[in-house]
N, CA, C and O atoms as a GROMACS GRO file, in nm:
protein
  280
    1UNK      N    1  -5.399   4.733   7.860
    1UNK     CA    2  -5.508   4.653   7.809
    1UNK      C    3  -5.466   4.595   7.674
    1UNK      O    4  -5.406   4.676   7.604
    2UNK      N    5  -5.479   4.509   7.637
    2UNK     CA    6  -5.463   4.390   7.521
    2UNK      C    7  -5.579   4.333   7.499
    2UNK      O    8  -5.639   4.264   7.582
    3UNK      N    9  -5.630   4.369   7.345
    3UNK     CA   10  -5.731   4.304   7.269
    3UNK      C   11  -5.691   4.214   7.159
    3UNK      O   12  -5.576   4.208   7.117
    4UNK      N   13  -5.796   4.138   7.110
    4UNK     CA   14  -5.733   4.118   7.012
    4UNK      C   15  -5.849   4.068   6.909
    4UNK      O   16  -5.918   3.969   6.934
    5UNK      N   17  -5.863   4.151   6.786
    5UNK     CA   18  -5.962   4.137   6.659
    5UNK      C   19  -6.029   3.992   6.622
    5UNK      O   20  -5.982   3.914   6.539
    6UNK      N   21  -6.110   3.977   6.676
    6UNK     CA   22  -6.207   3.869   6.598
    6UNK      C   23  -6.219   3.884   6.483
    6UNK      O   24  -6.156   3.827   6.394
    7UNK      N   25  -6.347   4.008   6.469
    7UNK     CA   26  -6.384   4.017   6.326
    7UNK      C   27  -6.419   4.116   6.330
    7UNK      O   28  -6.400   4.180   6.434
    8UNK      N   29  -6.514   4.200   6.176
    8UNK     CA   30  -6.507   4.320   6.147
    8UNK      C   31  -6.665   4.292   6.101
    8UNK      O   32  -6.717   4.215   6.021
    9UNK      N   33  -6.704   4.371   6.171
    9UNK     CA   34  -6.882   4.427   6.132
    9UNK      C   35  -6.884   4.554   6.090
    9UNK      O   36  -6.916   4.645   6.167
   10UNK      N   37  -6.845   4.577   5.953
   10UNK     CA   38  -6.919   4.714   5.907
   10UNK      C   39  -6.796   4.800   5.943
   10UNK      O   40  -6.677   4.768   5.941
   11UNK      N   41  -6.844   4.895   5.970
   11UNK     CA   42  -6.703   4.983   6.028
   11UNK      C   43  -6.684   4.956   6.163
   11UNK      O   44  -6.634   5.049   6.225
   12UNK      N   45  -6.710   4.854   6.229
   12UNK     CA   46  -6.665   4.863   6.350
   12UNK      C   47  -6.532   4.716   6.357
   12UNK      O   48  -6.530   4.656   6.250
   13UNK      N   49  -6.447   4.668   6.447
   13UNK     CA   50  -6.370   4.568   6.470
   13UNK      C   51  -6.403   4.516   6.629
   13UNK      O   52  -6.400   4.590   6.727
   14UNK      N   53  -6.432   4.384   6.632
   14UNK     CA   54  -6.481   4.322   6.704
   14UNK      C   55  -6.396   4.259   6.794
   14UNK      O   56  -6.372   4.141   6.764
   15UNK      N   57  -6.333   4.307   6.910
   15UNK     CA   58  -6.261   4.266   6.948
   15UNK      C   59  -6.244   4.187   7.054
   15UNK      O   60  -6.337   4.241   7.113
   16UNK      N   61  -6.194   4.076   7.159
   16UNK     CA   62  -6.175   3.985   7.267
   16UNK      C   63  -6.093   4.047   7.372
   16UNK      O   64  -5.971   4.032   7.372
   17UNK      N   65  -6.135   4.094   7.436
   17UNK     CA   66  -6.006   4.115   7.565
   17UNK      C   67  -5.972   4.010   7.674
   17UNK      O   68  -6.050   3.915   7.690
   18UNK      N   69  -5.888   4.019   7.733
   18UNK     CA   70  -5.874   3.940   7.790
   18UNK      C   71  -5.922   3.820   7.881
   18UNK      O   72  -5.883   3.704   7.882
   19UNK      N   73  -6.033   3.895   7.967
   19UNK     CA   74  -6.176   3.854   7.984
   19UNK      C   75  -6.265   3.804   7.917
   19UNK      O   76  -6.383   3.806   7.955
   20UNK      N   77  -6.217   3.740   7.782
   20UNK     CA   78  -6.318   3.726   7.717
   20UNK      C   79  -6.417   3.812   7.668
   20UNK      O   80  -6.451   3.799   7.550
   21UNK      N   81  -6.467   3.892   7.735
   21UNK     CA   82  -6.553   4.013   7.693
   21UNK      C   83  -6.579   4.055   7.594
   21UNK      O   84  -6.526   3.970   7.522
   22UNK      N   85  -6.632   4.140   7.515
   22UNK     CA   86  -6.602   4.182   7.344
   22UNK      C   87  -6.615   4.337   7.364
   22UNK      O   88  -6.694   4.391   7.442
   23UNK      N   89  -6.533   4.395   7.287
   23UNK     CA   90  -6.513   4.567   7.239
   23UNK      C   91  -6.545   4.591   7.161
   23UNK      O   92  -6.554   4.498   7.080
   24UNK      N   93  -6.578   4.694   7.126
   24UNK     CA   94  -6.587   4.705   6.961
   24UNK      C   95  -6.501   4.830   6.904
   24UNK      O   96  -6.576   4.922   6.934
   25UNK      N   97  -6.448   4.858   6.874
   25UNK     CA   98  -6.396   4.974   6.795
   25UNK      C   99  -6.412   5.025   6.658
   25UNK      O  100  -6.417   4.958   6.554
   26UNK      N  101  -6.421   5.164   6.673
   26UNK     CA  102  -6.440   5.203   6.504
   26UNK      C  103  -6.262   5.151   6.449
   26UNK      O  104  -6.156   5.128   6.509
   27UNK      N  105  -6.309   5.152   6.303
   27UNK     CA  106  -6.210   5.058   6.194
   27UNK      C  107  -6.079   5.172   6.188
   27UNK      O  108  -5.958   5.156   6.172
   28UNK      N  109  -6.185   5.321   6.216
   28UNK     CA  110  -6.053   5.444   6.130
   28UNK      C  111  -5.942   5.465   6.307
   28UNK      O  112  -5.849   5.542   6.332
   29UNK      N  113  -6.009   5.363   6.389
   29UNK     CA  114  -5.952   5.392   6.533
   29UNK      C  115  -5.762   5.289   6.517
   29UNK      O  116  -5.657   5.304   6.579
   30UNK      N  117  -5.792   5.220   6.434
   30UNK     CA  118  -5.699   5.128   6.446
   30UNK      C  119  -5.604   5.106   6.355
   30UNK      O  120  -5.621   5.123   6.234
   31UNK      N  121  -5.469   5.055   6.422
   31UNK     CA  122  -5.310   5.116   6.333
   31UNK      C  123  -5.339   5.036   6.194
   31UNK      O  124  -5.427   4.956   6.163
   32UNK      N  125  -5.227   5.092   6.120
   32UNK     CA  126  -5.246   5.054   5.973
   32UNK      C  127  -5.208   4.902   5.974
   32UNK      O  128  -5.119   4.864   6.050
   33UNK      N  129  -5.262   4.828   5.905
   33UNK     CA  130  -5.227   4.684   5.945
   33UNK      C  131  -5.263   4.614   6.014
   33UNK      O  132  -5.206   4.510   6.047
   34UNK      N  133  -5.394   4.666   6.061
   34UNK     CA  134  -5.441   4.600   6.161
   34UNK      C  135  -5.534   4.454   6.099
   34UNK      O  136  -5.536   4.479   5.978
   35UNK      N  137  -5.596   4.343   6.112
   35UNK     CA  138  -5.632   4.254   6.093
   35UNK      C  139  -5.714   4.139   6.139
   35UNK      O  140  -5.649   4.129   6.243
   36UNK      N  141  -5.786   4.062   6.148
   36UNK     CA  142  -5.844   3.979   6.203
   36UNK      C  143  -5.693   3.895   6.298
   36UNK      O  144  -5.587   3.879   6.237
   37UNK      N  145  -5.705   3.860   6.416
   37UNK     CA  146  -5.601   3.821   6.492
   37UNK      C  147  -5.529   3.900   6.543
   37UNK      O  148  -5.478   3.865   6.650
   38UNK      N  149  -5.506   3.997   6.506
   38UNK     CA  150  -5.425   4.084   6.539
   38UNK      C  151  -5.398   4.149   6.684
   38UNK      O  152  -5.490   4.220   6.725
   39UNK      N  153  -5.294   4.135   6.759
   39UNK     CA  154  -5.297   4.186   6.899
   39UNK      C  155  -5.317   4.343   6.923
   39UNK      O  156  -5.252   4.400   6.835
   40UNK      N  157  -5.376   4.430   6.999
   40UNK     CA  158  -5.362   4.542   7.000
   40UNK      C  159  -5.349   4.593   7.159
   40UNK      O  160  -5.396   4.528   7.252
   41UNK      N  161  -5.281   4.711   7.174
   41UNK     CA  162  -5.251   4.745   7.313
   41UNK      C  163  -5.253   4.906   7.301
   41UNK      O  164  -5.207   4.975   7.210
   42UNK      N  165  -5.313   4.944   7.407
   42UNK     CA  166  -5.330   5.086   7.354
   42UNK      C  167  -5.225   5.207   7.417
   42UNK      O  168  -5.247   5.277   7.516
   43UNK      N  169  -5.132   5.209   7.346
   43UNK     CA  170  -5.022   5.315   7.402
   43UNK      C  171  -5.066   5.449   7.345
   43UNK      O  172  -5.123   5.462   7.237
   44UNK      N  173  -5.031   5.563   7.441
   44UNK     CA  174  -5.002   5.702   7.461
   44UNK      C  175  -5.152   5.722   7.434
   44UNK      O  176  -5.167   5.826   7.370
   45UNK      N  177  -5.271   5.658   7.461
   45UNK     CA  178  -5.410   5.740   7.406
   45UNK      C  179  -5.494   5.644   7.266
   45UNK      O  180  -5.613   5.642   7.234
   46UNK      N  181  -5.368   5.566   7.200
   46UNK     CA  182  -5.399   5.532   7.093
   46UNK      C  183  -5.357   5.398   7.054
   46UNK      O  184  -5.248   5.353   7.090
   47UNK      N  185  -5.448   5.324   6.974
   47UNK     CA  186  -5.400   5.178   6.961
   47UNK      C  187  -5.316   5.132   6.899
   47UNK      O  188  -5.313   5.193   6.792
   48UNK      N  189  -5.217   5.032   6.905
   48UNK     CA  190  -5.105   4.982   6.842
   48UNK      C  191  -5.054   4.826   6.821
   48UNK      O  192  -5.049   4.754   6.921
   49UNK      N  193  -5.023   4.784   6.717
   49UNK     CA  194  -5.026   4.694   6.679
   49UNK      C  195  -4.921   4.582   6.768
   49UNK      O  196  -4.802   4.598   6.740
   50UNK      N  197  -4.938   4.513   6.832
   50UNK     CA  198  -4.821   4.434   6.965
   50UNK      C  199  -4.788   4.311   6.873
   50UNK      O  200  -4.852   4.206   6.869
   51UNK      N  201  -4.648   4.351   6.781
   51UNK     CA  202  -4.648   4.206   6.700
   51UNK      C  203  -4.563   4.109   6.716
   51UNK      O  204  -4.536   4.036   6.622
   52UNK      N  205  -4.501   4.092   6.857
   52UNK     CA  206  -4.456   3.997   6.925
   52UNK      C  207  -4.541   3.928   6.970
   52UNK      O  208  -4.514   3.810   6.953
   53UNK      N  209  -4.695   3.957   7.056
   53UNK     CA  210  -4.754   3.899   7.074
   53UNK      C  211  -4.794   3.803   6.980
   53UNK      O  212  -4.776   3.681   6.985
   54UNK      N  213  -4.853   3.872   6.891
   54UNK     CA  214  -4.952   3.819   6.781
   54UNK      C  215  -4.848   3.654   6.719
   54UNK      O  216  -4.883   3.536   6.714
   55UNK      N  217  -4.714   3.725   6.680
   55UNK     CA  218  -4.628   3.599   6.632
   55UNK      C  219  -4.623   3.517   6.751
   55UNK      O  220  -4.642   3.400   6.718
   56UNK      N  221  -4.606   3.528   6.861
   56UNK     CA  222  -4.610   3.391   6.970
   56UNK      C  223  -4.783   3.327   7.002
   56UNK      O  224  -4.806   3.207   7.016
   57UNK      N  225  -4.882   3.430   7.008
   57UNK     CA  226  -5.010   3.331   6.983
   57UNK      C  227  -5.035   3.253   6.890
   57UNK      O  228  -5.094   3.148   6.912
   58UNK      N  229  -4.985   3.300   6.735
   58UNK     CA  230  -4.994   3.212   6.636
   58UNK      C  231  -4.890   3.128   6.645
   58UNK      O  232  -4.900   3.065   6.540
   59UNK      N  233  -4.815   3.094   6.691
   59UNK     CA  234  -4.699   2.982   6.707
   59UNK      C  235  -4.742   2.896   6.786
   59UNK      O  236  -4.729   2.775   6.766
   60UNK      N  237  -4.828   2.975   6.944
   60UNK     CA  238  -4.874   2.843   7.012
   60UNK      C  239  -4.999   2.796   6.950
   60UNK      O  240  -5.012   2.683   6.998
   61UNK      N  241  -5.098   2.816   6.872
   61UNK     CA  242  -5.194   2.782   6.795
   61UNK      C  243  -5.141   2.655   6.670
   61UNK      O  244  -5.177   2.540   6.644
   62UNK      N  245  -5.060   2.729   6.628
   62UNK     CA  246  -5.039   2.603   6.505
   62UNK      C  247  -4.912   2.526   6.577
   62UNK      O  248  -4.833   2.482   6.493
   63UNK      N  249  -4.872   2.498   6.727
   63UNK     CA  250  -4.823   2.394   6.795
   63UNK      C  251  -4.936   2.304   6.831
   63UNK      O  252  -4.934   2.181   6.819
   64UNK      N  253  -5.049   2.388   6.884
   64UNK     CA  254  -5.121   2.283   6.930
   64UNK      C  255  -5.230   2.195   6.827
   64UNK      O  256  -5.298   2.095   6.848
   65UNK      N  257  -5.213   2.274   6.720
   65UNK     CA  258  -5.281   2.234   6.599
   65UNK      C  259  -5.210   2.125   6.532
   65UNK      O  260  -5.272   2.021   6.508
   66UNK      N  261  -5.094   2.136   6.502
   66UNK     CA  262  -4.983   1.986   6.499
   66UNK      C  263  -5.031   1.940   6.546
   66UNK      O  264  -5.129   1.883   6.496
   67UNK      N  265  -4.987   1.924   6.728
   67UNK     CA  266  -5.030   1.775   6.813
   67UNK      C  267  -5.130   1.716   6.787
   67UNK      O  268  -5.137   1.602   6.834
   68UNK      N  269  -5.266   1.772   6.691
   68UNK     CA  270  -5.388   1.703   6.708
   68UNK      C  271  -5.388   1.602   6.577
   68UNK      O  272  -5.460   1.506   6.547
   69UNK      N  273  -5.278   1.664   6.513
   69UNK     CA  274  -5.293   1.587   6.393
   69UNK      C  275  -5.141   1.503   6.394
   69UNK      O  276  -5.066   1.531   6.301
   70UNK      N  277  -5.096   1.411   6.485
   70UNK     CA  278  -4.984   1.370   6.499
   70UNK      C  279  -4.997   1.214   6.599
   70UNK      O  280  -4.896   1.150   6.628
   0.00000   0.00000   0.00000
């Protein structure tokens, strides 16, 4: 499973899965570094930060963010 942080209400992190859907997780649930955008995948029981993902979503984001302004 792969989420990935919207935003942060309080102690909880608001998250998107793939489905669109929303999660929520407590804040003390999630790896150090974790962030608004941030990809997460939950290995051995526990969540972890996937930061290959995260660097190729933000690459195709500010590609397609160029083209609009080009």
């Amino acid at each position: 499973m792969r989420l990935i942080i919207d935003r942060f209400e309080g102690g909880l992190a608001v998250c998107e899965r793939e489905d669109g859907s929303l999660e929520h997780i407590p804040v003390e649930a999630l790896p150090e570094g974790a962030r608004e955008g941030s990809v997460l995948v939950l290995q051995d029981g526990a969540w972890a930060l996937d930061m290959r993902e995260e660097e190729e979503r933000r690459a195709r984001l500010f590609a397609k963010q160029e083209g609009l302004f080009q």
